[in-house]
MIKENU-539495 format. One record per residue (C-alpha): residue number from 1; residue in one letter; x, y, z. Coordinates in nm, 4 decimals, always signed. Layout:
BEGIN
nr;rest;xx;yy;zz
NUM;A;X;Y;Z
...
//
This chain:
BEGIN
nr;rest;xx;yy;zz
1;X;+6.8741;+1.5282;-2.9402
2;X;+6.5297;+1.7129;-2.9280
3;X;+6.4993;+1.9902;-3.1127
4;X;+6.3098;+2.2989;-2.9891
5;X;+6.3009;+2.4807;-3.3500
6;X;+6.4434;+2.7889;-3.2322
7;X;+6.6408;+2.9649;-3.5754
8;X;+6.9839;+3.0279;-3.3308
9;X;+7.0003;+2.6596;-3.3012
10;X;+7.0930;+2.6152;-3.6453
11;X;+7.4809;+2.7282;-3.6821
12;X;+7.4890;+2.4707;-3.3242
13;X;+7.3295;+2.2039;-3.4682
14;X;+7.5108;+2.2316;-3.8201
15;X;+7.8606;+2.2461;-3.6677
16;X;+7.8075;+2.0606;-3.2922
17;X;+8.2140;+2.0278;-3.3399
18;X;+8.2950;+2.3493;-3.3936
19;X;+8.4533;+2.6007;-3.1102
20;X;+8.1228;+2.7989;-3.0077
21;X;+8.2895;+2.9823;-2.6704
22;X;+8.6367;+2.9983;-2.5500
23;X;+8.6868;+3.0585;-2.1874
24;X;+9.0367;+3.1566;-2.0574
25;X;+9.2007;+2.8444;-2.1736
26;X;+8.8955;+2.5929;-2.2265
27;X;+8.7237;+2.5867;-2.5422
28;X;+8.3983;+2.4955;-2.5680
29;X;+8.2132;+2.3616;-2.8609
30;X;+7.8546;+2.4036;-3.0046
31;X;+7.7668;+2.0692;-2.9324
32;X;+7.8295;+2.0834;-2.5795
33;X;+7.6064;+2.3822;-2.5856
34;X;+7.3329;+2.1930;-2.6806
35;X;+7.3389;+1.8858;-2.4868
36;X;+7.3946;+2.1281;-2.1207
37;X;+7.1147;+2.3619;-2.2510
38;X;+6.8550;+2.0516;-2.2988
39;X;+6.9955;+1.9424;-1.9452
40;X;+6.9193;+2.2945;-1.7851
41;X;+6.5717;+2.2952;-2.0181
42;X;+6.4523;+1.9395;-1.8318
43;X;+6.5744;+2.1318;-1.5152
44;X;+6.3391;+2.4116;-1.5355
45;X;+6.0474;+2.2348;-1.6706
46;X;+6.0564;+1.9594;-1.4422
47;X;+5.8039;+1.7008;-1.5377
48;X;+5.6172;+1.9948;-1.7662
49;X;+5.5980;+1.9854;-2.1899
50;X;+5.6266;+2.3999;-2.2173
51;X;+5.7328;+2.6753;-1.9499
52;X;+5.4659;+2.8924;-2.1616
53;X;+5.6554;+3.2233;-2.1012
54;X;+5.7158;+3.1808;-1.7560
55;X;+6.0192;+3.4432;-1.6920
56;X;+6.3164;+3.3310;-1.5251
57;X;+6.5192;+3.5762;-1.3768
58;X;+6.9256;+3.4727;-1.4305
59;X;+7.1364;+3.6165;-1.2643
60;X;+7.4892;+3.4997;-1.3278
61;X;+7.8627;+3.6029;-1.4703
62;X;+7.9724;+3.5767;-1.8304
63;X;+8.0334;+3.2048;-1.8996
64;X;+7.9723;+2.8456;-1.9960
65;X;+7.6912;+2.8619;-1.7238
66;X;+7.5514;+3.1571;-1.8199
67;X;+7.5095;+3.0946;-2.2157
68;X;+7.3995;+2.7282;-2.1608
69;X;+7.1244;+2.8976;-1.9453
70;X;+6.9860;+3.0947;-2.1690
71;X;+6.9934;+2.8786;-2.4175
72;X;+6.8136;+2.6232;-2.1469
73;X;+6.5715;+2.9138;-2.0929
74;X;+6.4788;+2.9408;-2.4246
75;X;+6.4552;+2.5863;-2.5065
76;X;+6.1807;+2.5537;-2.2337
77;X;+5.9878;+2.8242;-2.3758
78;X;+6.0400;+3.0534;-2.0865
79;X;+6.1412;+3.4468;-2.1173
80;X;+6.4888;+3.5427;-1.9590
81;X;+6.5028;+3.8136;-1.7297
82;X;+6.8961;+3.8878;-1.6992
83;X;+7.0182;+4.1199;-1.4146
84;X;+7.3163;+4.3222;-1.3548
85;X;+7.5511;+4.1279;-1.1137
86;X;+7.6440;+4.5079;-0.9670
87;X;+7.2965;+4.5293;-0.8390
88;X;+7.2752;+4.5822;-0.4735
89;X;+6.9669;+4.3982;-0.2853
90;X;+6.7141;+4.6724;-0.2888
91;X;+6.7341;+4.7064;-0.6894
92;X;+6.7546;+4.3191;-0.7148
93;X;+6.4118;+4.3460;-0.5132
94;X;+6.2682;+4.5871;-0.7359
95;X;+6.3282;+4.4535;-1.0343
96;X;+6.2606;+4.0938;-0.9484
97;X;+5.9497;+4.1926;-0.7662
98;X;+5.8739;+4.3667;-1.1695
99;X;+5.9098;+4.0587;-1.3543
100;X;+5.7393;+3.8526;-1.1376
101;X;+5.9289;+3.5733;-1.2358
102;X;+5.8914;+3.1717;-1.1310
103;X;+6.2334;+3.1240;-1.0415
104;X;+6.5476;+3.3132;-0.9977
105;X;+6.8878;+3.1471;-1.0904
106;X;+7.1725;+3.1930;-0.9433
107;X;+7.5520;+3.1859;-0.9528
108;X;+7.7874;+3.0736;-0.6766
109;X;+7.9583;+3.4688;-0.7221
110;X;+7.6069;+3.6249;-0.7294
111;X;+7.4100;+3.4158;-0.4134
112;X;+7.4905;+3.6359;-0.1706
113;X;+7.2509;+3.9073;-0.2952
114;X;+7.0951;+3.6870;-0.5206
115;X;+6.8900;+3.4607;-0.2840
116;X;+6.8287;+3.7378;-0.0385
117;X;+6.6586;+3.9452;-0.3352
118;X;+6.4544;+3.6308;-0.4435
119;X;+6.3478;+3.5376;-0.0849
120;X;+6.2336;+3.8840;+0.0111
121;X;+6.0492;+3.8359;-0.3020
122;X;+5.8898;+3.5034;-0.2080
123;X;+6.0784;+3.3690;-0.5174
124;X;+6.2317;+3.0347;-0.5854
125;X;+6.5785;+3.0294;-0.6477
126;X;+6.7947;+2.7254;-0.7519
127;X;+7.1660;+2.7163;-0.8140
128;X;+7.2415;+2.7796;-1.1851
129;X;+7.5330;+2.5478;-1.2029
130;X;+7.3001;+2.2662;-1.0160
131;X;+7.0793;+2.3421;-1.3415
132;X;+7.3537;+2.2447;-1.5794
133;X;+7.3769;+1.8947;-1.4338
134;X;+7.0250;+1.7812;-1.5185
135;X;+6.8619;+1.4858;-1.3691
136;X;+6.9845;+1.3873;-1.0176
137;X;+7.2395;+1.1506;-1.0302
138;X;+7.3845;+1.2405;-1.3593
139;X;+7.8084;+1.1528;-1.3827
140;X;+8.0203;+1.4240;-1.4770
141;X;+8.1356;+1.1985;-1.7719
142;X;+7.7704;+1.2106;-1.8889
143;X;+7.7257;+1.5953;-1.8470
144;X;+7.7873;+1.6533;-2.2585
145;X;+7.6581;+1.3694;-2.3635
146;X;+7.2928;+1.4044;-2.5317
147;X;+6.9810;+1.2673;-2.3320
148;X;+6.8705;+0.9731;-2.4978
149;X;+6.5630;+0.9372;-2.2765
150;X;+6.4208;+1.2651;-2.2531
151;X;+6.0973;+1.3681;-2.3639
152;X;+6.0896;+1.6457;-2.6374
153;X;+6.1523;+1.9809;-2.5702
154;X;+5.8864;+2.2347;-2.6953
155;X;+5.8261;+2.3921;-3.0385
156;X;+5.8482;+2.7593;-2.9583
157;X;+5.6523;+2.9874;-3.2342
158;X;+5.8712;+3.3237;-3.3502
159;X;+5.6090;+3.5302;-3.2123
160;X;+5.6576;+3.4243;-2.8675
161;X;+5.8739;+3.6132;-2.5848
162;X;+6.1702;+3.5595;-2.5724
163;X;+6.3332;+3.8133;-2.3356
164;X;+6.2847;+4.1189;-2.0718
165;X;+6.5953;+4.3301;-2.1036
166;X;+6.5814;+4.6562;-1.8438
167;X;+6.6352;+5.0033;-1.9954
168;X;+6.9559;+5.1472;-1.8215
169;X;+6.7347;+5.3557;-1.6043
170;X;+6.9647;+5.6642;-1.6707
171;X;+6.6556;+5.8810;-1.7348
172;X;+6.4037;+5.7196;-1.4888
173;X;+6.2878;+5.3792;-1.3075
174;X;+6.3908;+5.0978;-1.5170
175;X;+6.1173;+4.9680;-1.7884
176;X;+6.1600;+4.6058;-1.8854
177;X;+6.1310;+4.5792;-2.2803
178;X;+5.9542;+4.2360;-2.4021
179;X;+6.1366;+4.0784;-2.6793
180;X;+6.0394;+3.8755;-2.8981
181;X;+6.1918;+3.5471;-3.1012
182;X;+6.0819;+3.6860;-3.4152
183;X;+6.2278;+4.0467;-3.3742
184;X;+6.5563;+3.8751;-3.1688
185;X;+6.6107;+3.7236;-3.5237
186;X;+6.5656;+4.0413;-3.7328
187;X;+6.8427;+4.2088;-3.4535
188;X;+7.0710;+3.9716;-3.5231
189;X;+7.0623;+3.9280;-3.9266
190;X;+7.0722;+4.2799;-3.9430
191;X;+7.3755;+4.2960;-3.7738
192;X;+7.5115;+4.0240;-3.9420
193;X;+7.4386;+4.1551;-4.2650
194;X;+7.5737;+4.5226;-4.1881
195;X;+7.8887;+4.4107;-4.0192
196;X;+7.9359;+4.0770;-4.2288
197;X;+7.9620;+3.8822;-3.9237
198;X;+7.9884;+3.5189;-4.0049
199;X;+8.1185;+3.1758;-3.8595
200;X;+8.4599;+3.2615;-3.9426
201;X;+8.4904;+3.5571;-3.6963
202;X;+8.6093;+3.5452;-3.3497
203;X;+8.4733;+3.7843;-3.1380
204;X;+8.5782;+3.9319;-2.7859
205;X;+8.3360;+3.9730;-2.5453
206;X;+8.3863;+4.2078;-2.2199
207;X;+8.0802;+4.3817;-2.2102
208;X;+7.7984;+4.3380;-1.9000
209;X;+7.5677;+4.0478;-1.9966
210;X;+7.2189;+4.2134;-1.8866
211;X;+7.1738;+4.4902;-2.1935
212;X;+7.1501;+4.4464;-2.5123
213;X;+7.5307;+4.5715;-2.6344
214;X;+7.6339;+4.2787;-2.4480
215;X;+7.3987;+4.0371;-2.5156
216;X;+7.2472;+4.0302;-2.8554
217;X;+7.5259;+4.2178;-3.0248
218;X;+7.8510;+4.0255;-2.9041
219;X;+7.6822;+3.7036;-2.7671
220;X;+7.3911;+3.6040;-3.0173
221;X;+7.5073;+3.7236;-3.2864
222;X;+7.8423;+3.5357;-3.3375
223;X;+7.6866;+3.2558;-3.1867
224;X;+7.3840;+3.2514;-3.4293
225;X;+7.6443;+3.2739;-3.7250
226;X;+7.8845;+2.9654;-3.5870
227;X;+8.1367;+3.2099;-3.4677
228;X;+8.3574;+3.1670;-3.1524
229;X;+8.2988;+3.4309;-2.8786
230;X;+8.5759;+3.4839;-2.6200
231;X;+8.3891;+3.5650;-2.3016
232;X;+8.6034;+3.7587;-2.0246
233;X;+8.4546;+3.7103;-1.6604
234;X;+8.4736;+4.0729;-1.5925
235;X;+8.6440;+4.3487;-1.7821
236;X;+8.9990;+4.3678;-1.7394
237;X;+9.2153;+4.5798;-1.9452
238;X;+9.5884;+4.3868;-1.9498
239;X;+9.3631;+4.0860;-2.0569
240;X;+9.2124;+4.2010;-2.3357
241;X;+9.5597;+4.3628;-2.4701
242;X;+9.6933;+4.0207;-2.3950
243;X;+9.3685;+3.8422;-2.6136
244;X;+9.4795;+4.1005;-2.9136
245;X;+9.8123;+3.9770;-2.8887
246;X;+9.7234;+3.6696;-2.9303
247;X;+9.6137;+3.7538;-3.3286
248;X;+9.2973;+3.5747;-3.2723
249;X;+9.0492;+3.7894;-3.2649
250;X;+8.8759;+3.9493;-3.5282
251;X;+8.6377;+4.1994;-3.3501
252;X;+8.5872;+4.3474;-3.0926
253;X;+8.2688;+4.5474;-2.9198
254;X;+8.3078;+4.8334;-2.6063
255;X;+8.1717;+5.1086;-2.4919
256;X;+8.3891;+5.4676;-2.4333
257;X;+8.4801;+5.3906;-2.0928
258;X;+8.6490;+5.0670;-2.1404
259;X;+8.8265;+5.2342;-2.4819
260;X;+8.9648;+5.4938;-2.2089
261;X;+9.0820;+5.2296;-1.9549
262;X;+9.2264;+5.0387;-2.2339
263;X;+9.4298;+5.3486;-2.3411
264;X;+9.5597;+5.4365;-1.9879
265;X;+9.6680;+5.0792;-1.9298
266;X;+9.8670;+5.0708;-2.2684
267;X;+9.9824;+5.3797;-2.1759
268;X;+10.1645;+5.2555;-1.8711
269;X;+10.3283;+4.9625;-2.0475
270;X;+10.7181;+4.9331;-2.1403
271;X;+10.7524;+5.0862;-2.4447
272;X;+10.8745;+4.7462;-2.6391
273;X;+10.4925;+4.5871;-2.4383
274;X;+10.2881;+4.8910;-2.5987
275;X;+10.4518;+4.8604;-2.9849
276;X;+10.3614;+4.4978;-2.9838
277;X;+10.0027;+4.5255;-2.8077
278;X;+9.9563;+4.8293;-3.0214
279;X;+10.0339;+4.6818;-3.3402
280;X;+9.8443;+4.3317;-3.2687
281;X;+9.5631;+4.5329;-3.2153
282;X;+9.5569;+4.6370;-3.5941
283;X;+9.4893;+4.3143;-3.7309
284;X;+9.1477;+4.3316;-3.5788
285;X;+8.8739;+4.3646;-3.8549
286;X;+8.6476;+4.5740;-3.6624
287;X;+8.6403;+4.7896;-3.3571
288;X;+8.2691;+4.9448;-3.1945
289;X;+8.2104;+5.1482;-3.0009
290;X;+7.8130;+5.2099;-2.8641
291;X;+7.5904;+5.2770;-2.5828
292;X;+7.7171;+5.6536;-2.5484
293;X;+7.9020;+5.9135;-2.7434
294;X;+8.2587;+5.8781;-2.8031
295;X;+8.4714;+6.1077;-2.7270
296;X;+8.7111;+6.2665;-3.0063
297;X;+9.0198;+6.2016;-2.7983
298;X;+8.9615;+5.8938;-2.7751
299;X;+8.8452;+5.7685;-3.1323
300;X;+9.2314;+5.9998;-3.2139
301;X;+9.4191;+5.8542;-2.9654
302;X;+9.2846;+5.4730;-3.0673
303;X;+9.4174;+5.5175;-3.4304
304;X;+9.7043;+5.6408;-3.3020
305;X;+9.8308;+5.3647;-3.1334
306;X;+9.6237;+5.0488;-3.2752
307;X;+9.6148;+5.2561;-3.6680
308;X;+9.2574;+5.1370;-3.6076
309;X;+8.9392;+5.3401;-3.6874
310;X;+8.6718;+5.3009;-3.3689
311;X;+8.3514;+5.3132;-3.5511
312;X;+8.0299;+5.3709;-3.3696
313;X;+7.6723;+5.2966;-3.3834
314;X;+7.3197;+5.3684;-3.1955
315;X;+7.0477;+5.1259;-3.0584
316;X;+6.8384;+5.1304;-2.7717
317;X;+6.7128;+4.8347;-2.5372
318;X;+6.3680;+4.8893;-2.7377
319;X;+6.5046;+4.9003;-3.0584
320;X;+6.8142;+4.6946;-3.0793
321;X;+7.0474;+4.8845;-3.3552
322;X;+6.9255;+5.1519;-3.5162
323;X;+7.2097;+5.3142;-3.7200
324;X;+7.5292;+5.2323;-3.8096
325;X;+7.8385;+5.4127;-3.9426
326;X;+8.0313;+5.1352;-4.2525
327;X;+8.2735;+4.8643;-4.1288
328;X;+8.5503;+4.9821;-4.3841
329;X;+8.6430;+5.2668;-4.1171
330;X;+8.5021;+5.5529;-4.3614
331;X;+8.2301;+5.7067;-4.1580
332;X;+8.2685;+6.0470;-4.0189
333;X;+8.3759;+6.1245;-3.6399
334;X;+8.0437;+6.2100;-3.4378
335;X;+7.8310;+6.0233;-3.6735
336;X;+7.6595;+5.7336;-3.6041
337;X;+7.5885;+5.6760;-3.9971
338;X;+7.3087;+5.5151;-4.1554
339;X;+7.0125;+5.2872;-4.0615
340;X;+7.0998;+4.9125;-4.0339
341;X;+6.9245;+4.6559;-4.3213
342;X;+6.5419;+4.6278;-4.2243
343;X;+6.5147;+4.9273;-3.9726
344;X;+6.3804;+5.2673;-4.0736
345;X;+6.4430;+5.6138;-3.9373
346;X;+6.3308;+5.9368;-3.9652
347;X;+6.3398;+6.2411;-3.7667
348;X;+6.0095;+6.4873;-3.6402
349;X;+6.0261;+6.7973;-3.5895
350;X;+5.9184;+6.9994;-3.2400
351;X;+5.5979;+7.0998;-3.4560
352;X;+5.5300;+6.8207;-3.6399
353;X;+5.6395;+6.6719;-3.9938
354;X;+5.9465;+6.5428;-4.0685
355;X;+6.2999;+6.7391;-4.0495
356;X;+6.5064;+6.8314;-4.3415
357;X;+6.8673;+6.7090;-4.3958
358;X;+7.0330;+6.9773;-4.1532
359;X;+6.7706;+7.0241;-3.9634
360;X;+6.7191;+6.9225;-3.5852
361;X;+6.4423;+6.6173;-3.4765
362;X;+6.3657;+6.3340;-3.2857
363;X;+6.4301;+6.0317;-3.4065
364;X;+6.1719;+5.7846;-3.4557
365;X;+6.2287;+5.4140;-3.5491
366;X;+6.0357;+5.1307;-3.7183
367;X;+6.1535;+4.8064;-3.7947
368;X;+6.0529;+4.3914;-3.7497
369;X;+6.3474;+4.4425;-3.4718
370;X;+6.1330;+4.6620;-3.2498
371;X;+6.0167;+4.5608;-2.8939
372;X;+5.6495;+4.4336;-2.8342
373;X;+5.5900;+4.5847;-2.4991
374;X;+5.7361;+4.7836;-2.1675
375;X;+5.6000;+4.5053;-1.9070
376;X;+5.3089;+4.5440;-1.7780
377;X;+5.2988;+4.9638;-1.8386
378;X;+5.0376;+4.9414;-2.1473
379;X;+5.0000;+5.3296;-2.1067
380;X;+5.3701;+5.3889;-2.1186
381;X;+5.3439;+5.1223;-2.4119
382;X;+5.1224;+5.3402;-2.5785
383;X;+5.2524;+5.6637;-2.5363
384;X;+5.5593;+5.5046;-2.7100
385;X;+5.4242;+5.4924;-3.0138
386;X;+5.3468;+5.7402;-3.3048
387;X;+5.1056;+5.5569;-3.5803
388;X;+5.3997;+5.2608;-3.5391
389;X;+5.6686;+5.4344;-3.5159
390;X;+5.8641;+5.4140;-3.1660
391;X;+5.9603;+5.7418;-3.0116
392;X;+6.3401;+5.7084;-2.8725
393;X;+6.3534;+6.0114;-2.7171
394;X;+6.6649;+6.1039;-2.8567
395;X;+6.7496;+6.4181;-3.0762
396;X;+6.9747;+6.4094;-3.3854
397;X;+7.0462;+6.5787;-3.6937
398;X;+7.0872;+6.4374;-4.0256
399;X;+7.3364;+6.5159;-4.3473
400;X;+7.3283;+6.3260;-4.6539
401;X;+7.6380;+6.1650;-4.6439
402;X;+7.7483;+6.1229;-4.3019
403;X;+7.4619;+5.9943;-4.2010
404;X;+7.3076;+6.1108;-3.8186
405;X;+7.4608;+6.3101;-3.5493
406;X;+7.3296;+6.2538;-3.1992
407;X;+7.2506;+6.5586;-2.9869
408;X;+7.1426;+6.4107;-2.6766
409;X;+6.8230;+6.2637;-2.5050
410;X;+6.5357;+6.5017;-2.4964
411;X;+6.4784;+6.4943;-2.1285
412;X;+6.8589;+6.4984;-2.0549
413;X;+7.0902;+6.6509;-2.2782
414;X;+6.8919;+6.8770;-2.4439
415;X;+6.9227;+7.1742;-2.1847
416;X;+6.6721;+7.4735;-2.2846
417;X;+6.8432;+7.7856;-2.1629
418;X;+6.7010;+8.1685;-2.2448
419;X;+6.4709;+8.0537;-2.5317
420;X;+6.7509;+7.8164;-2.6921
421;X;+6.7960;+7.5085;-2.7612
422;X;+7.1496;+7.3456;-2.6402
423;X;+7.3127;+7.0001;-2.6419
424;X;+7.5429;+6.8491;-2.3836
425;X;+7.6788;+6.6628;-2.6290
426;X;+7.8486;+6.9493;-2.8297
427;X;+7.9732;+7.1008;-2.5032
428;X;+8.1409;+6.8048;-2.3581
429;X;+8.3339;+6.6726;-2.7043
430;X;+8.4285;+7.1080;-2.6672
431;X;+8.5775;+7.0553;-2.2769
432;X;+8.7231;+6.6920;-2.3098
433;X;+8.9317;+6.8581;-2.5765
434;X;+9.0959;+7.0336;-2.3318
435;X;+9.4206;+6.9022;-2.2075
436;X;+9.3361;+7.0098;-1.8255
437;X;+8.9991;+6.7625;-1.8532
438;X;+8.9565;+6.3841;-1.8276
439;X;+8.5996;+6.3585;-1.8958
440;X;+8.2882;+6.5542;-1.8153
441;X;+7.9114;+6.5773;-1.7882
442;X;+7.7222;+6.8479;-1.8893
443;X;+7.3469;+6.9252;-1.7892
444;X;+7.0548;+7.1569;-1.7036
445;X;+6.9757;+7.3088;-1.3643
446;X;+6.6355;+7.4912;-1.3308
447;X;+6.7077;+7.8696;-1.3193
448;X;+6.4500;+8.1166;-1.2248
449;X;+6.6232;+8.3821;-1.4931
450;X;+6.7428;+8.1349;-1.7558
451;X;+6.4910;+7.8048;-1.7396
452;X;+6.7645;+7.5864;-1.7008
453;X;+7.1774;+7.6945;-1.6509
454;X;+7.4126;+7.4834;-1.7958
455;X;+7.6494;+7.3031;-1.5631
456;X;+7.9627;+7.0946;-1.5827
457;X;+8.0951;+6.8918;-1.3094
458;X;+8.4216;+6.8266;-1.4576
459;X;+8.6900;+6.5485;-1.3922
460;X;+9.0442;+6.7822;-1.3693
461;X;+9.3550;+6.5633;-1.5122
462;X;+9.5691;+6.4087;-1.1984
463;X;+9.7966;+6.6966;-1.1134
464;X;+9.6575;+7.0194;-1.3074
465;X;+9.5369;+7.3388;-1.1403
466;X;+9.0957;+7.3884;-1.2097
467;X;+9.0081;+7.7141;-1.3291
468;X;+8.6295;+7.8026;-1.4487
469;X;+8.6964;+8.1330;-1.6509
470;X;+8.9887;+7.9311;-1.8365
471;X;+8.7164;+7.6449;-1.9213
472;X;+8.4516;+7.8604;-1.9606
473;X;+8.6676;+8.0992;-2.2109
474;X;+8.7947;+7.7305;-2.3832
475;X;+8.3995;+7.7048;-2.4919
476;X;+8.3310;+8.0391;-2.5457
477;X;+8.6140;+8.0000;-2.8063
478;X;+8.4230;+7.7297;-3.0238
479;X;+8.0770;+7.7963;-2.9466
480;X;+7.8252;+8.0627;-2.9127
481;X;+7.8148;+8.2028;-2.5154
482;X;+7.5303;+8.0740;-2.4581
483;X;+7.6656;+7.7347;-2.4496
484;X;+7.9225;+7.8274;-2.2373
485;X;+7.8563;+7.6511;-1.8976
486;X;+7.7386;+7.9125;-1.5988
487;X;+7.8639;+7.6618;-1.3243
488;X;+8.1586;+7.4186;-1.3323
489;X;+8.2441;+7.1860;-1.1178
490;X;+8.5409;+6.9341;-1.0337
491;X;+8.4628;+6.5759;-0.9729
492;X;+8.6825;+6.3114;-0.8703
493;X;+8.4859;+6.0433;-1.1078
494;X;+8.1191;+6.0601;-1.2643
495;X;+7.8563;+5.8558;-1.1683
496;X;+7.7924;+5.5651;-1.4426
497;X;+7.6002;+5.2468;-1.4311
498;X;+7.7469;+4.9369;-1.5468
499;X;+7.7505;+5.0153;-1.9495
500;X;+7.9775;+5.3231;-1.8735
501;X;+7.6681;+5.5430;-1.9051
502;X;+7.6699;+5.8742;-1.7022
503;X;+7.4035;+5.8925;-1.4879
504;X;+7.3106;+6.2449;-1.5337
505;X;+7.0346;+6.2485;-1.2441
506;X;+7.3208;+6.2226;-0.9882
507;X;+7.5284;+6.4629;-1.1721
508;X;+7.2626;+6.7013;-1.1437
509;X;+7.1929;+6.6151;-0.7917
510;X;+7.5711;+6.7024;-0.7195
511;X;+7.4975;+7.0432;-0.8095
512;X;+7.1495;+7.0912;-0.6329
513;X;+7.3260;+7.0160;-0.3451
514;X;+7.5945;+7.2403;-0.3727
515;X;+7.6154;+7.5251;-0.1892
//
């Protein structure tokens, strides 16, 4: 088998018999990885030695089909470009229109808007699982057996591309962030190292496959460590109870929404279904939580059913993980701990220099896991950048031993309101404490008087009266009046993308419109 050089390759090619991906109830091993992926490689490069960064836009479900193309992708020497399969057309459009990719593959679940995004593109598209097959002709028998015949794939250099992962867009358009091999590595050893990931771990895999949370942290790392990832098709929370049951899993990576989904469905089991679940769920080694705050009712109600501590970490799209509370469960609730092996972090102050421990700042990272680029916006690039440090954008506060508290996104949750300075954050873990609220969002609304009024659209607990003063007193009660919100409002559900993220644009929009 031809060997592209690639580092993830080497668990694969040490262990070709060992259980790489396990897929309802197929298993599929490393080996069979490899010889699809150098199928799908001959695929893209069709007659060519090197796809020489060419993006490919993939746009398919968690899978065999999926991981074998990007593994295809890479062995070609082209960049990935994954998309959310959520996207409606228009977005599709934009984004593919962005990458200016040479092809754009597709799924048999995600053609429908799929090909109709490429074409109004004047993209190719081909048929992702027609990729897998390789040369016309080829038997099914043959499909995992190695290509005798082929030419040799491409040695791809470290300091090549290696993907375009899309920001979340939660605070603007969507920026793709350029990747590279050799920083892709440093992501995934640090997290190795830090979480002491290896080969014997299974891990369970729910999360979106276009960001980084779901990608590098629950897909390429396992993998690149000769672990076996579980993949679930879509999130569904009686399935992954079931998986726990099952006592073969070892970790398992979320985000806040699916931790609340998974506590409402345990909560509507029989009582003998929720003690077993519950208890199975224990004998995980690690539970994370990332890609927004968690709330302290949920991180309490977790441990109160599973005995298990949620622990949570930061990273961006740009930065890949940034900080990280310990895997033995000690870190503190609300802290997202201490920078990951390689990465450093330091907070700037508003007026320049760097913040003391209890003092307020932006964080700034700088690491051999960083980003190269935002494609094709050199200025934005640029203005990312302080003397090689990235600018996240994102406001914390540090203390010594807990490591760093995150108060929100400086254009977003930091709401400036009669000369202070307040964050969202603080208020909403405040009002999801209350028993009459499910969740909330809390932001800033220009004020002609105030510079910005804080505002809560609310989500009111299925059968409970709403009353502002009593919320607004609730606040009042744990923080200064100030942070007290001016206007509340009750939601039926918040607007979130696909990583459970609250989009905080539409939130605010609900309250420019209202009357």
């Amino acid at each position: 088998m031809s060997d592209s050089h690639l580092p993830f390759l080497g668990a694969a090619l040490a262990h070709p018999y060992r259980v790489g991906l396990v897929l309802g109830e197929s298993q599929c091993r490393y080996g069979d990885l490899l010889s699809v992926s150098e199928r799908v490689a001959h695929f893209l490069l069709r007659g060519r030695s090197d796809l020489r960064e060419a993006r490919i836009v993939l746009l398919a479900p968690p899978g065999f089909a999926y991981v074998a193309a990007h593994w295809g992708i890479w062995r070609a020497g082209g960049v990935i470009v994954p998309l959310a399969l959520a996207h409606p057309v228009p977005e599709l459009v934009s984004l593919i229109e962005d990458a200016d990719p040479e092809l754009v593959l597709v799924h048999p679940n995600t053609e429908k808007r799929g090909i109709p995004a490429a074409e109004a593109c004047g993209v190719p598209w081909a048929d992702v699982v027609d990729s897998l097959k390789g040369p016309p002709g080829t038997k099914l028998s043959d499909l995992f057996a190695p290509m005798p015949d082929a030419p040799p794939l491409p040695v791809i250099a470290e300091s090549r591309d290696a993907h375009i992962i899309y920001t979340s867009g939660t605070t603007g358009k969507p920026k793709g962030a350029v990747t590279t091999h050799a920083a892709t590595r440093h992501q995934v050893e640090s997290i190795a190292r830090a979480w002491e990931i290896t080969r014997h771990d299974r891990v369970l895999n729910a999360l979106p496959l276009h960001h980084v949370h779901g990608i590098v942290n629950a897909l390429l790392c396992p993998l690149w460590q000769g672990a076996s990832v579980e993949l679930l098709p879509r999130f569904d929370p009686d399935a992954i109870w079931s998986s726990f049951a099952n006592l073969r899993l070892s970790i398992f990576m979320g985000v806040p929404t699916m931790y609340v989904r998974l506590i409402r469905a345990w909560e509507r089991m029989p009582h003998e279904r929720r003690r077993v679940v519950g208890w199975s769920a224990g004998d995980l080694r690690l539970t994370i939580s990332g890609s927004a705050a968690l709330p302290a009712w949920v991180r309490e109600r977790w441990e109160g059913i599973t005995e298990q501590v949620i622990f949570e970490r930061y990273g961006l799209t740009e930065t890949g993980m940034v900080l990280t509370n310990p895997p033995n469960g000690t870190g503190a609730g609300g802290y997202v701990g201490h920078p990951f092996p390689s990465v450093q972090v330091r907070l700037r102050r508003d007026g320049g220099g760097l913040a003391l421990p209890g003092e307020e700042g932006c964080i700034e990272v700088r690491g051999p896991g960083l980003f190269r680029e935002y494609w094709r916006r050199p200025e934005e690039t640029a203005a990312a950048f302080r003397d090689g440090w990235f600018d996240t954008g994102d406001r914390a506060v540090r203390h010594e031993h807990n490591g760093y508290r995150i108060l929100g996104r400086e254009s977003v949750d930091i709401i400036k309101t009669g000369g202070e300075k307040v964050s969202a954050f603080e208020i909403e873990d405040v009002l999801r404490r209350h028993y009459r609220v499910g969740d909330c969002a809390v932001v800033g609304i220009p004020n002609d008087e105030w510079g910005e009024q804080v505002s809560a659209a609310v989500v009111i607990t299925r059968g409970m009266a709403f009353s502002t003063a009593e919320l607004r007193g609730w606040v009042k009660r744990h923080l200064a009046n100030y942070k007290a919100p001016a206007r509340i409002i009750a939601v039926d559900e918040l607007p979130r993308n696909s990583m459970g993220k609250v989009l905080k644009d539409q939130v605010r929009d609900l309250f420019l419109r209202a009357p």
